[in-house]
N, C-alpha and C positions, 0 to 999 in steps of 0.2 A: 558507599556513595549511591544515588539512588539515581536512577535512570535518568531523571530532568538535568543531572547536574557534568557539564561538561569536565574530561578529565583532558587538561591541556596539553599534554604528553599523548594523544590519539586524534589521528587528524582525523578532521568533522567528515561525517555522509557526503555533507550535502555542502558546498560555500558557494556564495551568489555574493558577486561584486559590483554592483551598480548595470546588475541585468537590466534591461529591457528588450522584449519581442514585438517584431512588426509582424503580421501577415496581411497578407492583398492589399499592402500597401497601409493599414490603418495600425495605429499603436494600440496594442493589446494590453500588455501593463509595463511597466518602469518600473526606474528607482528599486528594484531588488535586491539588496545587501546584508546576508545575513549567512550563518551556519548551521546546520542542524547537527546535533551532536551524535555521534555512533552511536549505537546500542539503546533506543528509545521508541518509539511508537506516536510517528505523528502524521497529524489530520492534514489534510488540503482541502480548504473549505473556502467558498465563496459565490454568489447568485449563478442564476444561469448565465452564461455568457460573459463571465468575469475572465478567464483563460485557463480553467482548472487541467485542462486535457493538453493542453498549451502547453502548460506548465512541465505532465508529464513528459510528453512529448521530447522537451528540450533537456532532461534528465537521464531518458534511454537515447538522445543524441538523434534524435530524428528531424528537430526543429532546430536551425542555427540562431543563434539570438543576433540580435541588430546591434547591440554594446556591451561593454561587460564583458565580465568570465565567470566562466561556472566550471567548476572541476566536483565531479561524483567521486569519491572514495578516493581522493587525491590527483584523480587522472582528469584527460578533457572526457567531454560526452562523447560519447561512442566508442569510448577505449577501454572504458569497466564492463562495457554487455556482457563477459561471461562471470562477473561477480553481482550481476542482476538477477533476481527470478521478477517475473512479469506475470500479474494473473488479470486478465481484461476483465471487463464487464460481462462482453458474450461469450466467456468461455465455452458455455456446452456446446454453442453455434457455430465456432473454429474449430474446434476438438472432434465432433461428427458424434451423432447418437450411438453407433456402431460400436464405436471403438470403447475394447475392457478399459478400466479403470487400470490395471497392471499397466496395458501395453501403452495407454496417457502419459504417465509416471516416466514408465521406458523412453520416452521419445524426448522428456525432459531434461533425458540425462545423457543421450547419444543421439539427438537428434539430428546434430552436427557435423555426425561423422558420415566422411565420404563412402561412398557405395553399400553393399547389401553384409551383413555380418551377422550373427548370433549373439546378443549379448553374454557378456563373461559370468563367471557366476557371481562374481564378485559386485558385476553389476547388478546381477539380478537380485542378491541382497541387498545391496542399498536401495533398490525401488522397494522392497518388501518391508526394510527398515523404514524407511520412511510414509508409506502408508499406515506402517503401524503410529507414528508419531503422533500422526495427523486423525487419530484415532480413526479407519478406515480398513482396516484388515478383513472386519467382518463381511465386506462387499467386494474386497479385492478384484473377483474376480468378474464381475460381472459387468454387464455393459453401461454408459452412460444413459442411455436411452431408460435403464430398468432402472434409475437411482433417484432421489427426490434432487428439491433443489439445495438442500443443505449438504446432504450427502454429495453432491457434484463439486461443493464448494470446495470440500475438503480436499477431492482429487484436482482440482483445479490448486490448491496452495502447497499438495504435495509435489504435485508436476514444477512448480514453480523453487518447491525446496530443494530435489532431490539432488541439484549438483552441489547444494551447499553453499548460495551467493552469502552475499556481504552487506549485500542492500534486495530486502522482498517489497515490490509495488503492489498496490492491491489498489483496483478502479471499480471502488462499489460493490463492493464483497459482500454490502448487505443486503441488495436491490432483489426483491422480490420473494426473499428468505421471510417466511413467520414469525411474532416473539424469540420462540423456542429454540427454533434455530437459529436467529441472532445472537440471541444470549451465549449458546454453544460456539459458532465460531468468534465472537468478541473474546471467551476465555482460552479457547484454543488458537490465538494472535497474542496473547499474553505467555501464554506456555512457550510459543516459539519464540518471543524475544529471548525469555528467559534460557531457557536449555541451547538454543541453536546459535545466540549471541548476536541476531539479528537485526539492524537496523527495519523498521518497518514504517512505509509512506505508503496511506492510506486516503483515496479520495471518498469523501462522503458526505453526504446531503447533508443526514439528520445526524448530529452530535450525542444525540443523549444516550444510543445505545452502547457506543463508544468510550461514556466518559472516565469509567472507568480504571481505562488501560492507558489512555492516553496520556503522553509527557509534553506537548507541544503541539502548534498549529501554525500551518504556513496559513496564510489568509490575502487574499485579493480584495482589496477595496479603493474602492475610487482612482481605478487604474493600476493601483500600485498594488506590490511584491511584498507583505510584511512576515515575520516570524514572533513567536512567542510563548513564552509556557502559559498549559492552559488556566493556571490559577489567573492568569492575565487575561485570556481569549474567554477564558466566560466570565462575562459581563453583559449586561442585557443593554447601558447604549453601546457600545462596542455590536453586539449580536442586529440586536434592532438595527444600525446603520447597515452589520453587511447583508442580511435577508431584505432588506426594506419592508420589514414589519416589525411591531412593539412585541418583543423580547420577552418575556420575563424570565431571571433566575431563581429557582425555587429551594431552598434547603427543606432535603424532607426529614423527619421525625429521628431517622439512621447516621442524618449524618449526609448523607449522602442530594450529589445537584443532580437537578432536572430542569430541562429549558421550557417556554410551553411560552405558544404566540397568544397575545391577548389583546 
């Protein structure tokens, strides 16, 4: 079965029953009714100021929704956060220049625990395993401040793996990363679905570096909550409406889509 294809016997990520969210009073978006299937790779795409952060927000249970139900990995929101990992946008800016890459990792995984203790060793392998995952080893030890920003990214998605959630968030994972280092974390978000069995919900601007890996797309337009596989979401009127610009889809020579405004 291949990642897009829902297996009815595993309850969805994500279900959204006729959501909609108010804040300050104005309606943000409605009409949200949809599943997102475990074990897939999808986008959260829509203009500035469509409710993308909204969105998450009301997934890690921080935002109550105005109607509707939304249950994460079977539960209400706020009652899966320890089968979440969460990797912001300003990672390196919450995390501290300071602080090794190891000791990042370590806080991912016993951040929670009361008062002052030594990690076991048992923990300290699973930080070490999973730096290596996130292919990071060769930096381990060193500090944030000394690391590029592709390399940050990576301790930013191992901090976020290492207790092993059920659902990984990632909010612009690719903002301010080069080609290079897009391309490298794009395949190492594919390697984690595969090997760690990971639902991943991905917010991001630009689709094409993504297209790749991805099995689906929540999308925001004209107020409302939609879902879709993205054989469906790339389409250039479909694109063209939610950017408010003309679209195009392009098939290159490989086989392979590319979006491009024209």
């Amino acid at each position: 079965m291949s990642h897009s294809e829902a297996d009815p016997d595993v309850t969805p990520a994500l279900s959204f029953d006729d959501v909609s969210v108010v804040r300050g009073g104005r309606l943000i978006w409605s009409e949200g009714t949809f599943d997102v299937p475990a074990g897939g790779i999808t986008a959260v795409i829509g203009s500035n100021g469509s409710g993308k952060t909204t969105l998450l927000k009301v997934v890690l249970g921080l935002t109550r929704v105005a109607s509707g139900e939304v249950r994460v990995l079977g539960r209400a929101p706020g009652q899966a956060t320890d089968l979440i990992g969460y990797v912001p946008q300003n990672y390196a800016a919450a995390a501290g220049h300071a602080i090794r890459a190891t000791d990042a990792v370590m806080l991912g995984l016993i951040g929670n625990r009361w008062g002052f203790a030594w990690p076991r060793p048992e923990e300290r392998h699973r930080v070490m395993e999973t730096l290596a995952a996130v292919g990071a080893s060769d930096f381990a030890r060193r500090r944030l401040s000394e690391l590029s920003g592709g390399q940050r990214q990576r301790v930013a998605i191992a901090e976020a793996l290492v207790s092993r959630p059920r659902l990984l968030i990632l909010d612009e994972p690719l903002t301010a990363l080069d080609l290079r280092h897009q391309r490298e974390i794009v395949t190492l978000l594919g390697r984690i679905r595969d090997e760690f069995g990971v639902t991943i919900l991905v917010v991001a601007h630009d689709l094409n570096p993504l297209l790749g890996v991805l099995d689906s797309a929540i999308y925001l337009l004209d107020g409302h909550a939609h879902f879709a596989l993205m054989n469906e979401v790339v389409d250039g009127e479909l694109l063209s409406h939610l950017y408010g610009t003309s679209i195009q889809v392009v098939h290159t020579p490989q086989g392979d889509l590319y979006m491009r405004s024209v």
